[in-house]
VOMI-746343 format. One record per atom (N, C-alpha, C, CB): residue number from 1; residue in one letter; z, x, y. Coordinates in Angstrom, 2 decimals, always signed. Glycine has a CB too. Layout:
BEGIN
<num = NUM	residu = A	up = Z	east = X	north = Y>
...
REM end
This chain:
BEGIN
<num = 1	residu = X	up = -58.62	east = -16.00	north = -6.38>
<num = 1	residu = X	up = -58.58	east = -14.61	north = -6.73>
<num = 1	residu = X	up = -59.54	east = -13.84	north = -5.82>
<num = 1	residu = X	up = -58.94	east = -14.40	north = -8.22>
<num = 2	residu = X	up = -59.04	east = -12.92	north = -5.46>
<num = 2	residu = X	up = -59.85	east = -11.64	north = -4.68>
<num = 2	residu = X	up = -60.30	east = -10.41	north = -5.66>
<num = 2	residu = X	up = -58.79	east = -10.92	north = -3.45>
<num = 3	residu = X	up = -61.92	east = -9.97	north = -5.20>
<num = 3	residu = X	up = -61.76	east = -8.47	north = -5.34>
<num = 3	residu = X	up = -62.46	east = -7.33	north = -4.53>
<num = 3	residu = X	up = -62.09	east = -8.22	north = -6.57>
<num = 4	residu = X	up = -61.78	east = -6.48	north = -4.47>
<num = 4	residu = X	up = -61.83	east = -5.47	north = -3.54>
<num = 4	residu = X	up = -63.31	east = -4.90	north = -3.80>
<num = 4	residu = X	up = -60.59	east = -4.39	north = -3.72>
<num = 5	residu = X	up = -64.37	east = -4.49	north = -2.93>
<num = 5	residu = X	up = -65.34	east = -3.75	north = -3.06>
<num = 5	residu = X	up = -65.61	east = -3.12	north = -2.01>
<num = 5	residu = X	up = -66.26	east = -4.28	north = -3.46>
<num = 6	residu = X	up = -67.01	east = -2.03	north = -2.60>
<num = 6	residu = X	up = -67.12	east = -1.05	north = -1.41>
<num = 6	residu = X	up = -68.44	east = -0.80	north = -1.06>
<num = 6	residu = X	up = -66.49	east = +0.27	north = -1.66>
<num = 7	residu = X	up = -68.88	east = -0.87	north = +0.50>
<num = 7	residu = X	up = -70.52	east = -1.26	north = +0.74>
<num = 7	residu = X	up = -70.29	east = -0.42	north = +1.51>
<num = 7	residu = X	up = -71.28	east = -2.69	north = +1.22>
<num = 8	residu = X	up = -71.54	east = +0.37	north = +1.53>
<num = 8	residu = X	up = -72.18	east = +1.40	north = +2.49>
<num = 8	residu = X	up = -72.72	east = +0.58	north = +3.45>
<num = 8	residu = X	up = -73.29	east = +2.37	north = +1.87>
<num = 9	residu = X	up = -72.85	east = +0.56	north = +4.77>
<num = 9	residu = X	up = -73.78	east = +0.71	north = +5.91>
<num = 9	residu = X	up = -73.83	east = +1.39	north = +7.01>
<num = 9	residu = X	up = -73.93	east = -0.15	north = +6.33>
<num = 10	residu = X	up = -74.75	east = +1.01	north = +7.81>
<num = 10	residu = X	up = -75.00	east = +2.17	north = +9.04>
<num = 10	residu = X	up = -73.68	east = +1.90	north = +9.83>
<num = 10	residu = X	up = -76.57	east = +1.91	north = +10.17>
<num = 11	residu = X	up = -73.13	east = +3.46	north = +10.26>
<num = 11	residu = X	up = -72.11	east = +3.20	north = +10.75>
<num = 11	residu = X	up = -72.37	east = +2.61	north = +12.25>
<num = 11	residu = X	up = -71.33	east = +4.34	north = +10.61>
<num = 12	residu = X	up = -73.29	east = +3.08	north = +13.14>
<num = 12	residu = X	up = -73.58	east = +2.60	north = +14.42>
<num = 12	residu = X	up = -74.21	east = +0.71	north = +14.25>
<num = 12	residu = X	up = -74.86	east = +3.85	north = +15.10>
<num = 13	residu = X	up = -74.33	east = +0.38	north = +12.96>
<num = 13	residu = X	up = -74.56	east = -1.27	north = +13.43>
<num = 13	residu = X	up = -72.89	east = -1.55	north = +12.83>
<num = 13	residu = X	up = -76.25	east = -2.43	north = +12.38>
<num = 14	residu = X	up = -72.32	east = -1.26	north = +11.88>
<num = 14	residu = X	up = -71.09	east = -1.61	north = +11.37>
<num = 14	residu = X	up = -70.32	east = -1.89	north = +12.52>
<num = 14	residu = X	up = -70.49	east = -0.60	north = +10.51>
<num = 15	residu = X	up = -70.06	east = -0.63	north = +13.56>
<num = 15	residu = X	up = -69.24	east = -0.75	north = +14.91>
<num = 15	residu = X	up = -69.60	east = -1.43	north = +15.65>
<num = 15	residu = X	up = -69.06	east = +0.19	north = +15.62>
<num = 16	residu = X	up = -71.44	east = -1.93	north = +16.12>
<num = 16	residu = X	up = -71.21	east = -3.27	north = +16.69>
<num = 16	residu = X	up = -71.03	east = -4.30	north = +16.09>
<num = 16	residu = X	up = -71.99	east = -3.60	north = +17.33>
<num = 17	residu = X	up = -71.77	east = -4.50	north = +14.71>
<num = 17	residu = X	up = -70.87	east = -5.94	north = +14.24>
<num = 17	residu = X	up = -69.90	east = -5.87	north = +14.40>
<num = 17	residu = X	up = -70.77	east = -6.45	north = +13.03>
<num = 18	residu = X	up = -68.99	east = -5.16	north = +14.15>
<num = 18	residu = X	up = -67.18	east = -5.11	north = +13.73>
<num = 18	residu = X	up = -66.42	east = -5.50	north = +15.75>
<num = 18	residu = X	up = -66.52	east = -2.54	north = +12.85>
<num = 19	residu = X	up = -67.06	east = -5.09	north = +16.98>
<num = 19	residu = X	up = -67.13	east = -5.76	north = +18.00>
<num = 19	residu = X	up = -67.42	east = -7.01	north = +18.60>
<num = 19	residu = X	up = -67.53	east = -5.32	north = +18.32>
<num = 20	residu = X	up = -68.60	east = -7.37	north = +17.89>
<num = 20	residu = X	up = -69.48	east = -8.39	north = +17.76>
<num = 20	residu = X	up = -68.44	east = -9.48	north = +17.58>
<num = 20	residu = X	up = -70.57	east = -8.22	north = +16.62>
<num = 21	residu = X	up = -67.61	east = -9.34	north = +16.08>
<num = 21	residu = X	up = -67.33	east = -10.42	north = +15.35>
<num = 21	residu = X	up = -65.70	east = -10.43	north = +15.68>
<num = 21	residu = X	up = -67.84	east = -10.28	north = +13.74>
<num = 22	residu = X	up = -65.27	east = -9.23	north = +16.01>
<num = 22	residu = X	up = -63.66	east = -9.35	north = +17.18>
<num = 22	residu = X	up = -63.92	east = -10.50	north = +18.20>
<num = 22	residu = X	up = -63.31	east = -7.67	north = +18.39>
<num = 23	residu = X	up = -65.12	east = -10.53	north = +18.98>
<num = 23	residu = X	up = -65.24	east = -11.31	north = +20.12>
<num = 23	residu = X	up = -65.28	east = -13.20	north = +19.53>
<num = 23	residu = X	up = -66.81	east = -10.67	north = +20.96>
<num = 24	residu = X	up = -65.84	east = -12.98	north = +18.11>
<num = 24	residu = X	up = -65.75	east = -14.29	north = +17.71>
<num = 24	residu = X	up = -64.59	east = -14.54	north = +16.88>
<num = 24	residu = X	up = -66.90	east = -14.66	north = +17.06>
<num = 25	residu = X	up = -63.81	east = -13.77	north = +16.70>
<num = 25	residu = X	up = -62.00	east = -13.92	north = +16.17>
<num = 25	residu = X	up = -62.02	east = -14.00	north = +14.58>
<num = 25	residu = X	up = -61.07	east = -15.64	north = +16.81>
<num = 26	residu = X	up = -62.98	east = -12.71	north = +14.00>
<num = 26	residu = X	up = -63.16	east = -12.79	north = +12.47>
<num = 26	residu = X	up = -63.51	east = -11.48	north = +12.52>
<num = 26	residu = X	up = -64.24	east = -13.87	north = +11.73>
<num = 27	residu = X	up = -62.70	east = -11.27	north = +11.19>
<num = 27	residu = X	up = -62.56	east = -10.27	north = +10.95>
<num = 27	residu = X	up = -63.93	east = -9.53	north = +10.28>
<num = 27	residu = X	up = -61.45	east = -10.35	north = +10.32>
<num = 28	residu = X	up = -64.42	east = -8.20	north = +9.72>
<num = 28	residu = X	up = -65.48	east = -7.73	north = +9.20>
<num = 28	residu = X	up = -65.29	east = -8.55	north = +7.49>
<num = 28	residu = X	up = -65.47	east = -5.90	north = +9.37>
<num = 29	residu = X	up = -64.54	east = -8.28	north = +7.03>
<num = 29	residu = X	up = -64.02	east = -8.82	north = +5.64>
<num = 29	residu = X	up = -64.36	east = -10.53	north = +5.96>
<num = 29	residu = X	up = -62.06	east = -8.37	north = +5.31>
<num = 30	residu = X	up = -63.97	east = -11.30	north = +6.54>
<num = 30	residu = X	up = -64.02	east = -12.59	north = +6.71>
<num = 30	residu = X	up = -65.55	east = -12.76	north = +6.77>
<num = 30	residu = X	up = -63.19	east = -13.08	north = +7.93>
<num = 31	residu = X	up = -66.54	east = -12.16	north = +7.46>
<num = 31	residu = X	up = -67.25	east = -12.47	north = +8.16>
<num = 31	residu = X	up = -68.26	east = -12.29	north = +6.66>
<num = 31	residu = X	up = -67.29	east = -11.71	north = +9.63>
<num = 32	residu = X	up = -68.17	east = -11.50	north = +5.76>
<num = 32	residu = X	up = -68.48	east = -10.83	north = +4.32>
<num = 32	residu = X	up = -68.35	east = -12.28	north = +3.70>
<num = 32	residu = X	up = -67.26	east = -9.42	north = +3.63>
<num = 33	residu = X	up = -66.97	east = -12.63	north = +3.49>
<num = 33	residu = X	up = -66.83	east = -13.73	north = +2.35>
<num = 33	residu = X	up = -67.71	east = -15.13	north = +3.06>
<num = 33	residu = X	up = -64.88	east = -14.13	north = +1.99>
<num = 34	residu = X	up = -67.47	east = -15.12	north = +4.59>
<num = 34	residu = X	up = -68.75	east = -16.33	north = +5.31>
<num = 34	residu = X	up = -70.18	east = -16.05	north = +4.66>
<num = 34	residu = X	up = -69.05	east = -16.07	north = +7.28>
<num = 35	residu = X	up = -70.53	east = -15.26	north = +4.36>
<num = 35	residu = X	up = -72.00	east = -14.82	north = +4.60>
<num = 35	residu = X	up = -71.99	east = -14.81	north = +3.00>
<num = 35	residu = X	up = -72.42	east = -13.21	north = +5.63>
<num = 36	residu = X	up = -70.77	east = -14.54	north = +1.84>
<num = 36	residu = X	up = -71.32	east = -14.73	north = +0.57>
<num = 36	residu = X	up = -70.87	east = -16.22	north = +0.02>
<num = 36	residu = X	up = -70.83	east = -13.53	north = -0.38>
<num = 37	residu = X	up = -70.31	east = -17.48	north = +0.67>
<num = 37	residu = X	up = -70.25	east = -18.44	north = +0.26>
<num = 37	residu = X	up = -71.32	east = -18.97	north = +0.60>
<num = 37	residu = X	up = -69.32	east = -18.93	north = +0.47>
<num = 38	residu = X	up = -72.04	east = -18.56	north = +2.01>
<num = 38	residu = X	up = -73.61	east = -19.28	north = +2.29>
<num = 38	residu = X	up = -74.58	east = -18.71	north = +1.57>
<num = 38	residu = X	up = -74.19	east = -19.18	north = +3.75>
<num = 39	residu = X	up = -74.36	east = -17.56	north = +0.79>
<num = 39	residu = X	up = -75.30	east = -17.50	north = -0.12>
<num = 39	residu = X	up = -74.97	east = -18.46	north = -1.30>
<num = 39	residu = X	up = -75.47	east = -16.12	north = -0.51>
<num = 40	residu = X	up = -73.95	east = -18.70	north = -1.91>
<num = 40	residu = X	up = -73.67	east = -19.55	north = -3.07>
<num = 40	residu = X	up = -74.30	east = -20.97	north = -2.65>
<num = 40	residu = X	up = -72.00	east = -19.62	north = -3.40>
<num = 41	residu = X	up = -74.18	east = -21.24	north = -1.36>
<num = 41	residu = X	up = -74.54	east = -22.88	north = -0.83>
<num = 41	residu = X	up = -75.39	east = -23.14	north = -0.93>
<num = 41	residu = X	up = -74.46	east = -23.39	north = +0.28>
<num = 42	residu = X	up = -76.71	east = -22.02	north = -0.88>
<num = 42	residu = X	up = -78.28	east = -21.94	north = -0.13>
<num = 42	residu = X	up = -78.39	east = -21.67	north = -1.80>
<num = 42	residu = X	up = -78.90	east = -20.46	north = +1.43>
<num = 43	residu = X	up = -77.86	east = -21.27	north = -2.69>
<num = 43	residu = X	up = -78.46	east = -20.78	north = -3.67>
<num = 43	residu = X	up = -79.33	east = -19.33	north = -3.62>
<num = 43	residu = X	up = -79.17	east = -21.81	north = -4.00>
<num = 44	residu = X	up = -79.02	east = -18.54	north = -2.46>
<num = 44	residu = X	up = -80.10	east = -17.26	north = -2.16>
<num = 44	residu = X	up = -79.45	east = -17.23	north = -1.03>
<num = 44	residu = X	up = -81.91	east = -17.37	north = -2.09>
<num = 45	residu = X	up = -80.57	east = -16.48	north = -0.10>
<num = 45	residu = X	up = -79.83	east = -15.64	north = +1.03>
<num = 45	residu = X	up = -80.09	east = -16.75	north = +1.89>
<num = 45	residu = X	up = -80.43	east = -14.02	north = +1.56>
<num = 46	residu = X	up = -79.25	east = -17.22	north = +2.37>
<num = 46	residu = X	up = -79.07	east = -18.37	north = +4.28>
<num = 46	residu = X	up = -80.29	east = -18.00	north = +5.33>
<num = 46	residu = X	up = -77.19	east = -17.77	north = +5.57>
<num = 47	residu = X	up = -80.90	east = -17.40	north = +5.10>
<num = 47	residu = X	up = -82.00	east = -16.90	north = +6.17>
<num = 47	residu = X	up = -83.50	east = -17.04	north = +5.51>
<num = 47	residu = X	up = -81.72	east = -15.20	north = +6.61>
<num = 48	residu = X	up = -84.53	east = -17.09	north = +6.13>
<num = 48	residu = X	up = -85.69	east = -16.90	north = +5.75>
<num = 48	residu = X	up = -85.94	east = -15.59	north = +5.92>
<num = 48	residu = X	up = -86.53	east = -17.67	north = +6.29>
<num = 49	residu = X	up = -86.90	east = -14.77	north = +4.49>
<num = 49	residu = X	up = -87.33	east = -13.17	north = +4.61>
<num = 49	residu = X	up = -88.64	east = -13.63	north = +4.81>
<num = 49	residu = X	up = -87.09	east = -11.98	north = +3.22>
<num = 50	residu = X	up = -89.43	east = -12.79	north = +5.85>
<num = 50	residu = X	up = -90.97	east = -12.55	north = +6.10>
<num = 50	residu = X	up = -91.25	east = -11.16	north = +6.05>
<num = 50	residu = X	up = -91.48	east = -13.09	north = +7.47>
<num = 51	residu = X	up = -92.41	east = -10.95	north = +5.69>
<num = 51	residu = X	up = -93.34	east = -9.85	north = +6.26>
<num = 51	residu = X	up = -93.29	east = -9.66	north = +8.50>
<num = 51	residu = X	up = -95.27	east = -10.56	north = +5.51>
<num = 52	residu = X	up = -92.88	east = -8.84	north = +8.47>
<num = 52	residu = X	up = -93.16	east = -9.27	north = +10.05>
<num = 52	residu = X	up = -94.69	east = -9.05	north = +10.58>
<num = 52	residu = X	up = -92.15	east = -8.32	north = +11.07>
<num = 53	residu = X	up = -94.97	east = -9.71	north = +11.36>
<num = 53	residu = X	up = -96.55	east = -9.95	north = +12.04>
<num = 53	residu = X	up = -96.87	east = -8.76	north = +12.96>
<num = 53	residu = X	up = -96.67	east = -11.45	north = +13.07>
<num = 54	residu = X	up = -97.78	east = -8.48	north = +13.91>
<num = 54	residu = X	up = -98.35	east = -8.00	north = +14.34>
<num = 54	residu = X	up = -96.74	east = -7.46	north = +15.47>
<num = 54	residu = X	up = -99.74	east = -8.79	north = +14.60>
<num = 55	residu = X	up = -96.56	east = -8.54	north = +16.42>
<num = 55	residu = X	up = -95.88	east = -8.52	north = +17.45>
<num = 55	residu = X	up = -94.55	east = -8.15	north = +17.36>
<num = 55	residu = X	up = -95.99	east = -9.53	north = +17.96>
<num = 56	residu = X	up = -93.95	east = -8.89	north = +15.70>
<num = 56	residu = X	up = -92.22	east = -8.23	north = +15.42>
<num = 56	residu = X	up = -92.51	east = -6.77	north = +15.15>
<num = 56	residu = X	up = -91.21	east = -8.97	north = +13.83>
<num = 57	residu = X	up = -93.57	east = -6.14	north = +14.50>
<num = 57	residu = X	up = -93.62	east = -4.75	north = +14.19>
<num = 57	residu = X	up = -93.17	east = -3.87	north = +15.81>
<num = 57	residu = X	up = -95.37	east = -4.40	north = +13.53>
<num = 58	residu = X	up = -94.36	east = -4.42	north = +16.46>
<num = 58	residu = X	up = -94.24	east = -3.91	north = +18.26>
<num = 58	residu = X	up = -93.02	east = -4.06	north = +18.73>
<num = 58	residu = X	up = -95.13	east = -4.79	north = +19.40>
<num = 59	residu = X	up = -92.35	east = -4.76	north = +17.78>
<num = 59	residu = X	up = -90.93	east = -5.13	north = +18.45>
<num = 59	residu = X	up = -89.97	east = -4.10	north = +18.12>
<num = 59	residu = X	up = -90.31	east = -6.54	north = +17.95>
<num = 60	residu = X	up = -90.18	east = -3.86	north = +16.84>
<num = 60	residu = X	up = -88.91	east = -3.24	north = +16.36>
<num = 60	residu = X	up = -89.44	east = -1.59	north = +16.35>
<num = 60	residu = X	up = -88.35	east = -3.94	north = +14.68>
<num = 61	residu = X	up = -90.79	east = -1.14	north = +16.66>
<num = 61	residu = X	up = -90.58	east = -0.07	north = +16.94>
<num = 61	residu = X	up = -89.87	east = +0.30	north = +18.72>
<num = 61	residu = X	up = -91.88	east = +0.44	north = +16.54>
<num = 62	residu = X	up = -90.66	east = -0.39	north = +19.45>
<num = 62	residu = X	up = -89.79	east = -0.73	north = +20.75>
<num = 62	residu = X	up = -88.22	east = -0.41	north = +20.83>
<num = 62	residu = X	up = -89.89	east = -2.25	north = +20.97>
<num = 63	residu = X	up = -87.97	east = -1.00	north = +19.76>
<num = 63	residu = X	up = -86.34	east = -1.06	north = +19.85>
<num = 63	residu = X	up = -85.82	east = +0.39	north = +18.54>
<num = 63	residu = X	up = -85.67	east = -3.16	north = +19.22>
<num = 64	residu = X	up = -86.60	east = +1.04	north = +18.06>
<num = 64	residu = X	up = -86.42	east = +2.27	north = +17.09>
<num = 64	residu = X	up = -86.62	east = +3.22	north = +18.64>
<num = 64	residu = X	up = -87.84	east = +2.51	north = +15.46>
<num = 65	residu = X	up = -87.51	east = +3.48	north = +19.72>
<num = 65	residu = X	up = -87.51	east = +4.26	north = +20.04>
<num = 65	residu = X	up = -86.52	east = +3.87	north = +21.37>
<num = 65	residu = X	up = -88.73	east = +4.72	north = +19.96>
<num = 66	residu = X	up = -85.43	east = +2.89	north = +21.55>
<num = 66	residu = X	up = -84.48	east = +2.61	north = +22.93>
<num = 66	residu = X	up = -83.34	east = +2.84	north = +21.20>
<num = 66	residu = X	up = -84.65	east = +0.45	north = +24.33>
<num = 67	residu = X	up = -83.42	east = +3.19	north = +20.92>
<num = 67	residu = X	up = -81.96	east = +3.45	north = +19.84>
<num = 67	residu = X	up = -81.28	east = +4.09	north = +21.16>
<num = 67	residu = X	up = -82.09	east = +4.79	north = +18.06>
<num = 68	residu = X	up = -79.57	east = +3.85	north = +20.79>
<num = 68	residu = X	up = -78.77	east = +3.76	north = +21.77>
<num = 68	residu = X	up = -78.61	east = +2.88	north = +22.98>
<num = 68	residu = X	up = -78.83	east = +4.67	north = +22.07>
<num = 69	residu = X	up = -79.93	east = +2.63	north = +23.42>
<num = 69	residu = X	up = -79.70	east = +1.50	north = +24.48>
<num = 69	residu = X	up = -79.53	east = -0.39	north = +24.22>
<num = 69	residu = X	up = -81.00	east = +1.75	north = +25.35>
<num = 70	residu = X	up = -78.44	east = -0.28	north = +24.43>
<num = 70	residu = X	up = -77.89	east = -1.80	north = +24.06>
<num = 70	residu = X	up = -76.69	east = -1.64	north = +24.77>
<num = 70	residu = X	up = -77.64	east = -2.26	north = +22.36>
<num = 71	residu = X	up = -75.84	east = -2.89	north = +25.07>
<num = 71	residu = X	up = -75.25	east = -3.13	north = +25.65>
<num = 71	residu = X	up = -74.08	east = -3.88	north = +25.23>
<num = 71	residu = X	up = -75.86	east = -3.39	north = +26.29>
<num = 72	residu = X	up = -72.75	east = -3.87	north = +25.71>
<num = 72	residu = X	up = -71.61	east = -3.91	north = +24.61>
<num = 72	residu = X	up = -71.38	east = -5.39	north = +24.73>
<num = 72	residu = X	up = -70.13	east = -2.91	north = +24.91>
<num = 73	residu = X	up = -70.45	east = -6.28	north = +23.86>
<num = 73	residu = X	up = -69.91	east = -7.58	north = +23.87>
<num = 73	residu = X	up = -69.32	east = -8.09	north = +25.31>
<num = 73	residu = X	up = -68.83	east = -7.60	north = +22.81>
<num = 74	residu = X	up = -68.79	east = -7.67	north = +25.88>
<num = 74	residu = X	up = -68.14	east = -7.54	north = +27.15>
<num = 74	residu = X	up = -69.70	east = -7.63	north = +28.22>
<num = 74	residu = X	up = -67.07	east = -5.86	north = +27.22>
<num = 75	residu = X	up = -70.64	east = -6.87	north = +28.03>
<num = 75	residu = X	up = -71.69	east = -6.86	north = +29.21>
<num = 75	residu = X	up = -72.40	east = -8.12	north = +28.86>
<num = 75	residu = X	up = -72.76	east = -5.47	north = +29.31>
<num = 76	residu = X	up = -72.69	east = -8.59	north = +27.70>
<num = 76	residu = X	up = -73.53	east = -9.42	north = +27.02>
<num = 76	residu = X	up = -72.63	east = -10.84	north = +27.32>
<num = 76	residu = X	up = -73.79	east = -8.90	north = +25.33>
<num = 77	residu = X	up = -71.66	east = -11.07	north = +27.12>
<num = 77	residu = X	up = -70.43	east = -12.41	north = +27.54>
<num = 77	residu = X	up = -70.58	east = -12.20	north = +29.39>
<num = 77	residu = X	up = -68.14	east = -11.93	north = +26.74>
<num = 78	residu = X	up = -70.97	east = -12.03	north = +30.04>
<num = 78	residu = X	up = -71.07	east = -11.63	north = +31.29>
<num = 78	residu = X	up = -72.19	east = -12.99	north = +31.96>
<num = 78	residu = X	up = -71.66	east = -9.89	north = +31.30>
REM end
């Protein structure tokens, strides 16, 4: 049995995942039910959550102030 639901996210990461995961031959929906059976497997979320440290902070503001600059599936498979 299926059921239909409805999740908000950012539309500018949605469109690269939804690229992202064309290049790996799965769909956005597929890629949803992957990611909620590995939560059923793991018992919780498949990933480790941290506090980030000193250096991921430096990181991700780095990458808050290059917003827009990234590079598409096609340049990155290159």
């Amino acid at each position: 049995m299926k059921t239909q639901t409805t999740i908000r996210v950012d539309t500018k990461n949605y469109r690269q995942a939804k690229e992202i995961l064309k290049y790996l031959g799965l769909s956005y929906s597929q890629a949803i039910n992957v990611f909620n059976n590995l939560i059923v497997c793991h018992k919780g979320l498949p990933f480790e959550i941290k506090i980030p440290n000193d250096e991921t902070l430096a990181a991700m503001e780095e990458a808050k102030r290059l917003d827009g600059d990234y590079i598409t599936i096609d340049e990155f498979s290159k």
